[in-house]
C-alpha positions in Angstrom: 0.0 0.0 0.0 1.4 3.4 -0.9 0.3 6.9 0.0 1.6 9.6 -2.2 5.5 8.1 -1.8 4.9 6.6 1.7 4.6 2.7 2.0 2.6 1.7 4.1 2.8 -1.8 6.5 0.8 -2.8 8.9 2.4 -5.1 11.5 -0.9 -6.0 12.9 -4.5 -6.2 12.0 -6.1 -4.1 14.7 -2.9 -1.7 15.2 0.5 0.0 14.2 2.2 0.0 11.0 5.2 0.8 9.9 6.1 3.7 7.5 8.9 3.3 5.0 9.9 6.0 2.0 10.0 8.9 4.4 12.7 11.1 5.8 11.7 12.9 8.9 14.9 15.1 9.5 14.3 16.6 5.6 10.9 16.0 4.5 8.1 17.4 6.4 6.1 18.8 3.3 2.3 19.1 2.8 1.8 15.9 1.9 4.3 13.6 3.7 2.7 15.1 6.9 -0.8 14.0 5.4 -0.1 11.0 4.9 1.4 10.2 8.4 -1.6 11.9 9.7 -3.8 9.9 7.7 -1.9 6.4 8.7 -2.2 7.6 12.6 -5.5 7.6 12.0 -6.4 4.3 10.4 -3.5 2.5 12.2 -3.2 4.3 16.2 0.5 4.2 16.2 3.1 4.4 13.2 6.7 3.6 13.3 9.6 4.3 11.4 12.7 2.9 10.6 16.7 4.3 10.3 15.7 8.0 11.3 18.5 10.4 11.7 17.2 12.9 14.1 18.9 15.9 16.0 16.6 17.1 18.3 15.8 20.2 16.6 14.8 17.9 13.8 12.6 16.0 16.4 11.1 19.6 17.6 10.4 20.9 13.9 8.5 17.2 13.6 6.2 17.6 16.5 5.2 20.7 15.6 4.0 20.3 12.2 1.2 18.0 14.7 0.6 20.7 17.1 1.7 22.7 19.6 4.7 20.8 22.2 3.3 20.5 25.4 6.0 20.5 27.8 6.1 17.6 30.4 5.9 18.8 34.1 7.1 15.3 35.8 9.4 13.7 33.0 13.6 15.1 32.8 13.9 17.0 30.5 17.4 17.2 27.8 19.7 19.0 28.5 19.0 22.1 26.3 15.9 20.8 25.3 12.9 21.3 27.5 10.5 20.5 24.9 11.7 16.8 24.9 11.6 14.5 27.8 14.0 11.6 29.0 12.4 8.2 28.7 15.5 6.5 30.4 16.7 3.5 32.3 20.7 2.8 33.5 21.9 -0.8 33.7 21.5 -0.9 37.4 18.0 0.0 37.4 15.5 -1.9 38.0 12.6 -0.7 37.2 11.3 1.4 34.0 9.1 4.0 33.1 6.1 3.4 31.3 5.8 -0.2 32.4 2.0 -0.5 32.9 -1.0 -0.2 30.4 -1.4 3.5 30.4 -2.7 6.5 28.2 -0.3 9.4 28.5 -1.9 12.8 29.9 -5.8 11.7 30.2 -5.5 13.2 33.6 -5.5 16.3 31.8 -8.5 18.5 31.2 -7.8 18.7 27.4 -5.5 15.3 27.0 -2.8 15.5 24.6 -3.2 14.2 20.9 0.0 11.7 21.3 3.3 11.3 21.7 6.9 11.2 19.5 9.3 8.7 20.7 12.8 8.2 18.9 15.1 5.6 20.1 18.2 7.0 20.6 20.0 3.9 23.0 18.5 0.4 22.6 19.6 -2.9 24.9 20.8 -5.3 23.0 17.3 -7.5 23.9 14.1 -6.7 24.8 12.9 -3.3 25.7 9.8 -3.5 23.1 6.7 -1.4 23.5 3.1 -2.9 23.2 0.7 -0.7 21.8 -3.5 -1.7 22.1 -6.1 -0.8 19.7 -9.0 1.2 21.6 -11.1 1.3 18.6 -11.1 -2.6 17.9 -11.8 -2.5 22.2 -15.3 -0.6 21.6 -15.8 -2.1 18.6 -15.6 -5.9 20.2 -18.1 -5.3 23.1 -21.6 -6.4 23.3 -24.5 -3.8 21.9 -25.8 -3.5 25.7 -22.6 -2.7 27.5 -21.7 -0.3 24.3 -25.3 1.7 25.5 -24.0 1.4 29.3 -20.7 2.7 28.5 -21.7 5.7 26.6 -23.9 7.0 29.2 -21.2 7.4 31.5 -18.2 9.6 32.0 -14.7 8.8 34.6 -12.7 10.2 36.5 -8.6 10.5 35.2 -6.0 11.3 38.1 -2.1 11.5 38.0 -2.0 11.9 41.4 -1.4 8.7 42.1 1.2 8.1 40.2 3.7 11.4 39.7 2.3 13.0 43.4 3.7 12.7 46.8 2.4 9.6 47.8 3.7 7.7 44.8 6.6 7.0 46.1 8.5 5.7 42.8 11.8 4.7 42.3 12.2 7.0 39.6 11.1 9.6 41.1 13.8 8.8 43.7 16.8 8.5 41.1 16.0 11.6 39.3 14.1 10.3 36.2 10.9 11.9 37.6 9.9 14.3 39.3 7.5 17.7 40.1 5.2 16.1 42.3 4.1 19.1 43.6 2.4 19.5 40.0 0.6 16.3 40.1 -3.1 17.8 41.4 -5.0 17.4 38.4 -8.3 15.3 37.3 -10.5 15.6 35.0 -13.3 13.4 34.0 -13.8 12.2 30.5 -16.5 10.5 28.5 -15.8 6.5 28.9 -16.6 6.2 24.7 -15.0 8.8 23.1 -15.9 10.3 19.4 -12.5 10.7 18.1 -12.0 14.2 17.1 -10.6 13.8 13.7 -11.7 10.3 12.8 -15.3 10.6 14.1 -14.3 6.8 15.2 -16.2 5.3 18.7 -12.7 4.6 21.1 -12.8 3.5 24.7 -11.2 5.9 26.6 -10.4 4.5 30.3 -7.4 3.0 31.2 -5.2 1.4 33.8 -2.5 3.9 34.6 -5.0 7.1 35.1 -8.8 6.0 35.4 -9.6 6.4 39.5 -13.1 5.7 39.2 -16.6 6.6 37.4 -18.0 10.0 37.6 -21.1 9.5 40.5 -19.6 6.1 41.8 -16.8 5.0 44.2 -13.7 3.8 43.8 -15.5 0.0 45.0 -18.4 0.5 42.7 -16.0 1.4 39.9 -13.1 -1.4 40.5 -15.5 -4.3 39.2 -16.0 -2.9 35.5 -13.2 -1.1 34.9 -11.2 -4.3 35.5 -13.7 -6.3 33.0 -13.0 -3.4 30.3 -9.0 -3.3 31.0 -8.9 -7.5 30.5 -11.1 -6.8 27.6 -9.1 -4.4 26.3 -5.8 -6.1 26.6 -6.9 -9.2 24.5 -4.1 -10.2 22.1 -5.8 -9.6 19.1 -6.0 -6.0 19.9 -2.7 -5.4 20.4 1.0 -5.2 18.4 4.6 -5.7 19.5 7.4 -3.3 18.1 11.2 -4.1 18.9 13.5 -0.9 18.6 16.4 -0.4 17.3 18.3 2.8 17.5 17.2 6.0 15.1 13.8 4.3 15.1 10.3 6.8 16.2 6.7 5.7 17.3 4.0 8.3 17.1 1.0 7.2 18.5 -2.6 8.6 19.2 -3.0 8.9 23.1 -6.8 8.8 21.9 -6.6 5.6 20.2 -4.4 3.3 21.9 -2.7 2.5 25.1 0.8 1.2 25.2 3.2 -0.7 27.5 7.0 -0.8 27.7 8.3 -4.2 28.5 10.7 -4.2 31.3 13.0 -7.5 30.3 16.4 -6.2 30.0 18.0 -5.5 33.7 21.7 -4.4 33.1 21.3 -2.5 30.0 20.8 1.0 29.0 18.1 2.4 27.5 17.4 6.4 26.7 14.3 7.5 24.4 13.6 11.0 23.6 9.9 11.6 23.8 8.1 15.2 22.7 4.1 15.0 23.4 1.8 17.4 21.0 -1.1 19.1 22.4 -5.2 17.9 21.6 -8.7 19.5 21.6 -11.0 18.8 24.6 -12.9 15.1 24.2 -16.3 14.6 23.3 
């Protein structure tokens, strides 16, 4: 499949493809930025291969997508405060990212995704596992579709980047700002996707606390039915890094994972998150 001079390749059948033909550091014209656009939104996440970025080359990316929003808990590059360190030494153990999450729905306007370019990979392992929310909505019964779109929930990152978190990473330097880690915002549990139109299921793991006008107790039982749901194989894609690599996924669309199965190696991602438009 081609678009324009892109090829597409989709590594899955309910997510991610890969995008070959393209040269991200000196072709960000009209239409190469349409067709990434247009594969992000049939595909959730799309990857490319044998990128050689600078980070201003990474910056002018990102911005032909939006506006950067600049990450309050994540270090930042030196230089660079636009991009955020996704990194983990040989002699630590654990990693960021390492649970089913959608980056910043505790946000009041979430943000439209997230750039990552490998720029140190472990010789094994380190892959990140990206789930299709679409195919989740589109996979559920008729009845628990009408449930679900009758109710809204409540996102927190309080939890996770505040005081009480009490994460490693925060302790080692990779994280940290908790003092900027008071926000929620609630968000409709079946999203319209704002430029696909597309039905998405927009709860997950890392952020959802509870439903709007239940408790935490009342909430736990089918939020954890709609996360084993959602994490169903068949939903899902696997994508092994190498270095000069990039992911650009749709924080709408998908969650994502990153595997933590290679203790004693380094690993250092450069991440730059554009801005979205309120959810509906």
């Amino acid at each position: 499949m081609t678009s324009n001079t892109i090829e597409v390749r989709p590594i899955a059948g309910a997510v991610g493809a890969e995008l070959h033909n393209v040269d991200l550091a000196h072709d960000l014209s009209d239409a190469t930025i349409a067709a990434i656009r247009a594969s992000l939104g049939q595909w959730g996440v799309v990857f490319f291969r044998d990128q050689a970025l600078s980070e201003a080359n990474h910056i002018a990316l990102a911005e032909r997508f939006g506006k950067i929003n600049i990450n309050r808990f994540f270090r930042a590059v030196d230089g660079w405060p636009q991009i955020a360190e996704v990194r983990k030494e040989p002699e630590q153990k654990t990693n960021i990212g390492g649970g089913w999450h959608t980056d910043h729905s505790y946000d009041q306007i979430p943000a439209l995704g997230s750039l990552l370019y490998a720029r140190e990979v472990p010789d094994y392992g380190g892959d990140t596992v990206f789930a299709s929310m679409y195919a989740a909505y589109d996979a559920l019964s008729d009845g628990l579709k009408r449930t679900l779109e009758t109710l809204r929930a409540v996102h927190s990152s309080r939890h996770v980047f505040g005081k009480a978190a009490q994460r490693t990473e925060s302790q080692d330097g990779r994280l940290g700002n908790p003092d900027a880690a008071t926000q929620d915002a609630v968000h409709p549990v079946v999203i319209h996707h704002p430029e696909t139109g597309r039905r998405a299921l927009y709860v997950n793991p890392g952020f959802t606390t509870h439903f709007e006008g239940w408790t935490a107790d009342e909430s736990r039982g089918l939020l954890e039915t709609l996360y084993r749901h959602a994490m169903r194989p068949e939903f899902s894609c696997r994508f092994n890094w190498r270095p000069g690599s990039l992911a650009f996924w749709d924080n709408r669309s998908t969650w994502h994972l990153a595997i933590n199965d290679y203790h004693g190696q380094r690993r250092l991602m450069h991440r730059i998150t554009v801005e979205g438009v309120a959810l509906h």
